[in-house]
C-alpha positions in Angstrom: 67.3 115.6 94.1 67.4 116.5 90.6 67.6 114.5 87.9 71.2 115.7 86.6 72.7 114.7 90.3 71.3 111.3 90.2 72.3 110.8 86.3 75.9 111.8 87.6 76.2 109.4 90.3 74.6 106.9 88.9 77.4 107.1 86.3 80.0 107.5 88.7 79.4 104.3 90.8 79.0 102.5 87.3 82.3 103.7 86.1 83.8 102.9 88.9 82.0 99.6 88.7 83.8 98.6 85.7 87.1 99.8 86.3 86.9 98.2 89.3 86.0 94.8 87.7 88.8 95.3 85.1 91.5 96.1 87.8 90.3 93.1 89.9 90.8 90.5 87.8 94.0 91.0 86.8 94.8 90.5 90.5 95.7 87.7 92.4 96.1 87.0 95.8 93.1 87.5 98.4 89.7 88.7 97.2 89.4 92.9 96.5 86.6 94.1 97.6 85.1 97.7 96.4 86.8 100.7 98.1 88.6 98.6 100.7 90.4 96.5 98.8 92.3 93.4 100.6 91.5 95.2 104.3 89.3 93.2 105.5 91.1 90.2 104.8 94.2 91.6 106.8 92.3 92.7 109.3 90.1 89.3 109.7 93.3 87.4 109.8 95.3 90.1 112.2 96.4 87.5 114.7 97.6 85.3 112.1 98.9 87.8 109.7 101.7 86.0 108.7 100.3 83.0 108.1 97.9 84.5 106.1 100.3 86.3 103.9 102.0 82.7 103.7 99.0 80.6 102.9 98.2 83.4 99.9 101.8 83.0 98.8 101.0 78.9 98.4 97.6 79.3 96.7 99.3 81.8 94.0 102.4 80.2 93.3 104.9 82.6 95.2 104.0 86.1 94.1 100.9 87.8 93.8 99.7 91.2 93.5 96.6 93.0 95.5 95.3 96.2 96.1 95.2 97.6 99.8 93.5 101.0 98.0 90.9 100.6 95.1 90.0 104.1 94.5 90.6 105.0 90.7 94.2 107.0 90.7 95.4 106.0 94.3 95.4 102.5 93.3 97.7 102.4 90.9 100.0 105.1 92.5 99.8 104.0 96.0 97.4 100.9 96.6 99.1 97.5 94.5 101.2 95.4 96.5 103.1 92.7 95.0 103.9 90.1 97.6 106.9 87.6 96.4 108.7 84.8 97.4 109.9 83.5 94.7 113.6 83.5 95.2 114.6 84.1 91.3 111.9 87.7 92.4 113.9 88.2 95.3 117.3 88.2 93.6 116.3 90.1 90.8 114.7 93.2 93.4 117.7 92.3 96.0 120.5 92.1 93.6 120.3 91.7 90.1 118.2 95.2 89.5 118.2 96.8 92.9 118.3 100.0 91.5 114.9 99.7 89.2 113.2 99.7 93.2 114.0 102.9 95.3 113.4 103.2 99.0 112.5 107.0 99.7 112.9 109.0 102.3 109.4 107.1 103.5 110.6 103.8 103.5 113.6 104.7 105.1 112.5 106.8 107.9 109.9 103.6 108.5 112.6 100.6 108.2 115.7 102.6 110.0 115.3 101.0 113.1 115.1 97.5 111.5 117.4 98.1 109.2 119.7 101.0 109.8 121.3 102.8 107.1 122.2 99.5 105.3 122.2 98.6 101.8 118.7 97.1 102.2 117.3 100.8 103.7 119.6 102.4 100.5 119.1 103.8 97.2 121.9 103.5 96.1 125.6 104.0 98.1 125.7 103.5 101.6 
């Protein structure tokens, strides 16, 4: 291999490293792992999923926020989850600034059959 390839890589993982580092600590909620993210907890607690998600929800005061994602740019685009249940959260997401959170056609098309084309499945009129 030559040097310039190994010099490179060995400076991406390390970048990736750090940021990694950084990004984890400002979460909390279940332990991020490199790459995978909070994965393998969901999938190590799959039978008791809910549970899980509750027990996290205890341990962190109501809301929390972990990464399903942790690949630099997908991460903070697609891969944070916030997880609430705090009920002043819920009423400011549900009611008081319902707007500042749109659906998209995504979220819709995957709720519909739950929840139809109701104001919880909206952006906006329904």
């Amino acid at each position: 291999m030559d040097i310039y390839v190994v010099l490179l890589l060995f400076t991406s993982v390390t970048c990736y490293l750090l940021w990694f580092t950084f990004i984890s600590k400002s979460l909390k909620g279940p332990r991020v792992w490199p790459v995978l993210g909070s994965l393998p907890g969901l999938i190590e607690n799959f039978e008791r999923m809910h549970e899980w998600i509750a027990d996290n929800l205890h341990a962190c005061g109501g809301t929390y926020q972990t990464c399903i994602c942790v690949i630099p740019f997908l991460a903070r685009k697609q891969g944070l989850v916030t997880v609430t249940c705090d009920p002043k959260n819920l009423e400011h997401i549900l009611k008081t600034r319902f707007d500042n959170y749109p659906k998209g056609p995504t979220w819709q098309a995957v709720f519909h059959d739950l929840l139809g084309q109701g104001i919880f499945n909206s952006d906006g009129e329904t």
